[in-house]
C-alpha positions as CSV (number, residue, x, y, z in Angstrom):
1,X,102.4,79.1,95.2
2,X,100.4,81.2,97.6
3,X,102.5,84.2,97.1
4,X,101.7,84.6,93.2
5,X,98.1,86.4,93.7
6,X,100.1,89.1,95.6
7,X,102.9,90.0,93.3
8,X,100.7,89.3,89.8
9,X,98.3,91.9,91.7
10,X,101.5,94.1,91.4
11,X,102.6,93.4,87.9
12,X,105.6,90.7,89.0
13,X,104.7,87.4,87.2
14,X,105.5,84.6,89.3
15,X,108.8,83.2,87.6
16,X,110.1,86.1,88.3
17,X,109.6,85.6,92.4
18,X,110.2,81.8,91.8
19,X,113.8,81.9,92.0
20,X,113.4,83.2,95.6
21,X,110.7,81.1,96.8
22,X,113.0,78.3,95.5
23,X,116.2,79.8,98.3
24,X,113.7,80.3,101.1
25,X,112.4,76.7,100.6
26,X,115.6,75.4,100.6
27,X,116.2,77.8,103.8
28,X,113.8,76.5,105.2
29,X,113.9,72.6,104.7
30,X,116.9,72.7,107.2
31,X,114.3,73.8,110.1
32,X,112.1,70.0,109.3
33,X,114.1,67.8,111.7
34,X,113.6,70.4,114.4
35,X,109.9,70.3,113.8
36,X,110.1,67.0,113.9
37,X,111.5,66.7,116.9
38,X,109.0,68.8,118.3
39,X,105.7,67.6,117.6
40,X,106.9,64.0,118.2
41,X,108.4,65.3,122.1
42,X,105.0,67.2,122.3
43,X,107.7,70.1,124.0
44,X,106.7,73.1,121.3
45,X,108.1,75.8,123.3
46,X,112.1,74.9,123.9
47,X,114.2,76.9,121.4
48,X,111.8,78.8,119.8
49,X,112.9,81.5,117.7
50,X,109.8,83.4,116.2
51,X,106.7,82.7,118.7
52,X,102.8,82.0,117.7
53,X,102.2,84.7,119.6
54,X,104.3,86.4,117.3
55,X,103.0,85.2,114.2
56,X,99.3,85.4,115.0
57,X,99.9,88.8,115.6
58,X,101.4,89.4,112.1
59,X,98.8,87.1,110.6
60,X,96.3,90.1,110.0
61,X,99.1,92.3,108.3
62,X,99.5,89.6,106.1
63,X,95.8,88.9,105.4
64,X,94.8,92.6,104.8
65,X,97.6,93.4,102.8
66,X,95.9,90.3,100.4
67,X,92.5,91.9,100.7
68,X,94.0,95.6,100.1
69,X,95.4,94.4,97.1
70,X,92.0,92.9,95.5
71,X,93.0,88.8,97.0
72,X,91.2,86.3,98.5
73,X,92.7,85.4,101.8
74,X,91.2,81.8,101.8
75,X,93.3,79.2,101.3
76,X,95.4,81.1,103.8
77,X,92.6,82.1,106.5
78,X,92.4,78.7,108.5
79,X,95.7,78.7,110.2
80,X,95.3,82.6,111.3
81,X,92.0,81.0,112.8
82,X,94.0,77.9,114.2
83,X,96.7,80.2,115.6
84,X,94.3,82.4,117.6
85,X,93.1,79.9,119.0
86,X,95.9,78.1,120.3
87,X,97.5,81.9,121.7
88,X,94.3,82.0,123.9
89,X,94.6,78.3,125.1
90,X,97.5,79.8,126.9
91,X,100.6,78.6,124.4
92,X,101.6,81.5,122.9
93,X,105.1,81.1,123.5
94,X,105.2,78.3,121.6
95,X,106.6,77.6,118.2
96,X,104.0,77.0,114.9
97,X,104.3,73.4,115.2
98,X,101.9,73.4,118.3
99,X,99.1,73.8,116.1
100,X,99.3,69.7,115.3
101,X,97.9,69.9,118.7
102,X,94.7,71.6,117.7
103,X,94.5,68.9,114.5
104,X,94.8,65.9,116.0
105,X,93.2,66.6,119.3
């Protein structure tokens, strides 16, 4: 659970935040068939709601609000790195699951 370093750090033990890791995993399970679809069509930009572009940007929020609060960012660091580097290949407007692209390349 990659979120339990952030709330312990607060005083929130993590079966208190398990119950709603549980309903965004289950949220987000319904989104596997579409990225499925996409990294098997290679097309990682049709329908994409929330950009790498997007999401890289974020990225550092999320990784200095971990160091702010006394955490290791990691175990999370490599796909900030991996997204960075796919925005400047020019794919920005693409969804997360171009990053395969970069792995098996």
């Amino acid at each position: 659970m990659v979120m339990a370093p952030l709330v312990r750090s607060d005083g929130v033990a993590a079966g208190d935040v398990a119950p709603l890791m549980g309903r965004w995993l289950t949220a987000m399970s319904g989104a596997v068939d579409g990225y499925a679809q996409r990294i098997d069509s290679g097309d990682h930009a049709t329908g994409v709601v929330a950009t790498i572009a997007m999401q890289s940007a974020a990225f550092g929020n999320f990784t200095g609000s971990a160091r702010d609060q006394g955490i290791s960012p990691e175990l999370i660091a490599p796909i900030g790195a991996l997204m960075a580097r796919r925005v400047a290949a020019g794919h920005g407007h693409e969804d997360l699951t171009g990053l395969v692209e970069l792995l098996t390349a």
